[in-house]
N, C-alpha and C positions, 0 to 999 in steps of 0.2 A: 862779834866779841862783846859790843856794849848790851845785847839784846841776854848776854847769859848772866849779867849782871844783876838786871831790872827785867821786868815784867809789866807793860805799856796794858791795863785792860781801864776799859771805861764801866764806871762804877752807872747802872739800872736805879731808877727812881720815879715811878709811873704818877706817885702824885704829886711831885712836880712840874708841870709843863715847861721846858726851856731851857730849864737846868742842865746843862751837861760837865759832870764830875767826871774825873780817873783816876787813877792811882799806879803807882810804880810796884809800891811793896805793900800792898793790903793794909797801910797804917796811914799814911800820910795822905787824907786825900786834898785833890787840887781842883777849882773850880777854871773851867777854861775861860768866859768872861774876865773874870775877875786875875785869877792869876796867871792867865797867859802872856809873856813869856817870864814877867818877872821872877819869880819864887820858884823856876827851874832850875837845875843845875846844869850847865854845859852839857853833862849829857844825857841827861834828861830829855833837854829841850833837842837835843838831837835825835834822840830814840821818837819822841814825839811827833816832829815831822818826818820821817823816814816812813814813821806809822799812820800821817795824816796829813797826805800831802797839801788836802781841800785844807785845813784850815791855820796850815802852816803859810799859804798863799793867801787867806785870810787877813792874817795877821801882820802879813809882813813890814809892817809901816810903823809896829811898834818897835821902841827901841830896846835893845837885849842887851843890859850889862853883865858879863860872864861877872859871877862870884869867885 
């Protein structure tokens, strides 16, 4: 249901080394360093691990305040 809402794709940038960006709706994009899991939305952030488990298990230490 949540996957026909958004659209989970990871945004391409070869002259960046490291940088791994995404985006939900082609406008907002999110830096995963930086803005993971803060600047998610509940279910954002749940489309994102459903769709990444590696670095949803990553992260998990961070703390996630639902907006």
């Amino acid at each position: 249901m949540l996957d026909d809402l958004m659209e989970f794709r990871w945004i391409e940038n070869p002259e960046k080394l490291g940088e791994r960006l995404f985006t939900f709706d082609g406008t907002t994009i999110f830096n995963l360093f930086r803005d993971y899991p803060y600047k998610l939305t509940p279910e954002q952030k749940e489309i994102f691990d459903k769709k990444n488990p590696y670095w949803a298990e990553f992260f998990k230490d961070r703390i996630y305040e639902k907006k």
